[in-house]
N, C-alpha and C positions, 0 to 999 in steps of 0.2 A: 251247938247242937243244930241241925240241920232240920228245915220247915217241913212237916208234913206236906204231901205233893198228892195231888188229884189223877191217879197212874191210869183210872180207865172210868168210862163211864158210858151207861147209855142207857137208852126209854127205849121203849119197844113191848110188843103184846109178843105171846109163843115162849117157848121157850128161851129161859134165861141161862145164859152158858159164857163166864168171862175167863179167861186166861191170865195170869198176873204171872210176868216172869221177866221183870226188869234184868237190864244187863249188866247187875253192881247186886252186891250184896243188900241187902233192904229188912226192914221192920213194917211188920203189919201194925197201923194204927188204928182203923176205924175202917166197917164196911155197913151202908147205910143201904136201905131197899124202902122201896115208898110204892104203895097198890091203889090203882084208885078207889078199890072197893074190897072190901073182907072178901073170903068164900073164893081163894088161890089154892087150890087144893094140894097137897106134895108138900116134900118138907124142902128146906132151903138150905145149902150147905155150903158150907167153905172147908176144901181139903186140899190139905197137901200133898203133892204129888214131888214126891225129893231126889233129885241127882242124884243123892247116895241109892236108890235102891227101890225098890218095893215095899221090904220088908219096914222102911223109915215110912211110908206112906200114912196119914193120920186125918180121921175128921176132925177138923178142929173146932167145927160149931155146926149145931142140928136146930133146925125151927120149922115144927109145923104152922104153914100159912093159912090153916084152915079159917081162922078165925083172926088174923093179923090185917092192918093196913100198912104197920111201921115198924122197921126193925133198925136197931143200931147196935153193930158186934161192934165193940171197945174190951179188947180182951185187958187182964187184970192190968198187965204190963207189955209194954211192945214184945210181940213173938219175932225172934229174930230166924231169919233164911239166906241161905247162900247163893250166888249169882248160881245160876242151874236150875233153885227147886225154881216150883211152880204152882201157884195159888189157883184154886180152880173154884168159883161164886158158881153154883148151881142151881135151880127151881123148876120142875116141868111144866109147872104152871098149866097146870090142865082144865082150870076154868077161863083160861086167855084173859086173864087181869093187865090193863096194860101198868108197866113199871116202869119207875128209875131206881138205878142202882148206881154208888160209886162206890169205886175203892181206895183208901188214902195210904199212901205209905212213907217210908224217911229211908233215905239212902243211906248206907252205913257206912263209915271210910274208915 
Protein backbone atom coordinates (compact mmCIF):
# COMPACT_ATOMS: atom_id res chain seq x y z
CA UNK A 1 0.00 0.00 0.00
CA UNK A 2 1.35 3.18 -1.05
CA UNK A 3 2.62 6.18 2.02
CA UNK A 4 0.29 8.87 2.31
CA UNK A 5 2.11 11.93 0.63
CA UNK A 6 2.01 15.80 1.74
CA UNK A 7 0.26 17.00 -2.02
CA UNK A 8 -0.06 20.67 -0.84
CA UNK A 9 0.46 22.94 1.81
CA UNK A 10 0.72 26.40 2.92
CA UNK A 11 0.32 29.29 5.91
CA UNK A 12 -0.88 32.43 5.02
CA UNK A 13 -3.47 35.15 6.43
CA UNK A 14 -6.80 36.07 3.66
CA UNK A 15 -8.13 33.78 2.10
CA UNK A 16 -7.72 30.17 2.10
CA UNK A 17 -8.29 28.57 -1.41
CA UNK A 18 -6.12 24.99 -2.31
CA UNK A 19 -6.70 23.13 -5.44
CA UNK A 20 -5.88 19.32 -5.10
CA UNK A 21 -5.86 17.56 -8.46
CA UNK A 22 -2.89 15.19 -8.62
CA UNK A 23 -2.12 13.70 -12.07
CA UNK A 24 -2.80 9.71 -11.05
CA UNK A 25 -5.84 8.63 -9.49
CA UNK A 26 -5.47 9.40 -5.51
CA UNK A 27 -7.49 8.82 -2.07
CA UNK A 28 -8.10 11.58 0.24
CA UNK A 29 -6.50 10.64 3.65
CA UNK A 30 -6.41 13.43 6.06
CA UNK A 31 -6.96 17.48 5.74
CA UNK A 32 -5.47 19.34 8.86
CA UNK A 33 -6.08 23.54 9.17
CA UNK A 34 -4.39 25.09 12.29
CA UNK A 35 -5.61 29.15 13.24
CA UNK A 36 -3.54 30.94 15.58
CA UNK A 37 -6.43 32.29 17.30
CA UNK A 38 -10.35 31.16 17.46
CA UNK A 39 -13.00 33.89 15.99
CA UNK A 40 -12.18 32.63 11.67
CA UNK A 41 -15.40 33.51 10.94
CA UNK A 42 -16.94 31.41 7.47
CA UNK A 43 -17.26 27.75 7.35
CA UNK A 44 -14.38 25.83 5.87
CA UNK A 45 -14.93 23.35 3.17
CA UNK A 46 -13.55 20.58 1.14
CA UNK A 47 -15.65 19.83 -2.18
CA UNK A 48 -15.32 18.13 -4.95
CA UNK A 49 -15.33 19.48 -8.07
CA UNK A 50 -15.46 15.88 -10.49
CA UNK A 51 -14.44 15.30 -14.26
CA UNK A 52 -17.47 13.52 -14.69
CA UNK A 53 -19.72 16.47 -14.44
CA UNK A 54 -21.54 19.08 -12.24
CA UNK A 55 -24.08 17.09 -11.41
CA UNK A 56 -21.08 14.43 -9.43
CA UNK A 57 -20.07 17.85 -7.66
CA UNK A 58 -20.33 17.22 -3.74
CA UNK A 59 -19.37 19.01 -0.22
CA UNK A 60 -17.74 16.62 1.41
CA UNK A 61 -16.91 18.34 4.78
CA UNK A 62 -18.50 21.64 6.31
CA UNK A 63 -16.87 23.42 9.53
CA UNK A 64 -17.81 26.54 10.86
CA UNK A 65 -14.48 28.28 12.13
CA UNK A 66 -16.24 30.37 14.34
CA UNK A 67 -15.09 29.18 17.37
CA UNK A 68 -12.20 26.59 16.05
CA UNK A 69 -8.23 26.72 16.26
CA UNK A 70 -7.82 22.92 14.89
CA UNK A 71 -9.38 20.88 12.59
CA UNK A 72 -8.45 17.43 11.35
CA UNK A 73 -10.90 15.83 8.38
CA UNK A 74 -9.91 11.99 8.48
CA UNK A 75 -12.96 10.82 6.60
CA UNK A 76 -14.41 7.27 7.76
CA UNK A 77 -12.41 5.48 5.09
CA UNK A 78 -10.02 6.90 2.23
CA UNK A 79 -12.50 8.77 -0.35
CA UNK A 80 -11.28 7.51 -3.55
CA UNK A 81 -11.06 10.14 -6.95
CA UNK A 82 -10.20 9.82 -10.50
CA UNK A 83 -7.06 11.45 -12.15
CA UNK A 84 -9.53 14.70 -13.41
CA UNK A 85 -11.52 15.44 -10.24
CA UNK A 86 -10.46 18.03 -8.07
CA UNK A 87 -10.35 18.64 -4.36
CA UNK A 88 -11.04 22.22 -3.59
CA UNK A 89 -9.89 23.22 0.67
CA UNK A 90 -11.86 26.42 1.11
CA UNK A 91 -12.30 29.31 4.20
CA UNK A 92 -12.96 33.10 3.59
CA UNK A 93 -11.43 33.70 6.64
CA UNK A 94 -12.84 36.89 7.17
CA UNK A 95 -11.36 37.66 10.50
CA UNK A 96 -7.64 37.23 8.67
CA UNK A 97 -6.53 34.37 11.18
CA UNK A 98 -3.23 33.56 9.93
CA UNK A 99 -3.29 29.52 8.90
CA UNK A 100 -1.62 26.39 8.01
CA UNK A 101 -3.29 23.78 6.18
CA UNK A 102 -2.08 20.52 4.60
CA UNK A 103 -3.61 18.13 2.56
CA UNK A 104 -2.31 14.36 2.62
CA UNK A 105 -3.32 11.88 -0.06
CA UNK A 106 -2.17 8.15 -1.51
CA UNK A 107 -1.76 7.51 -5.17
CA UNK A 108 -3.88 4.85 -6.27
CA UNK A 109 -2.37 2.15 -9.00
Amino acid sequence: MAKPILYKATAATGALALDIAPDWDFELMEVRVHLNAAGGAGDLTVTLDALAGAEYDAVLFKQDMTAVTDIEYIPAQPMQFARGDKLAVAWPNAGNKTYGAEVYVRKVY
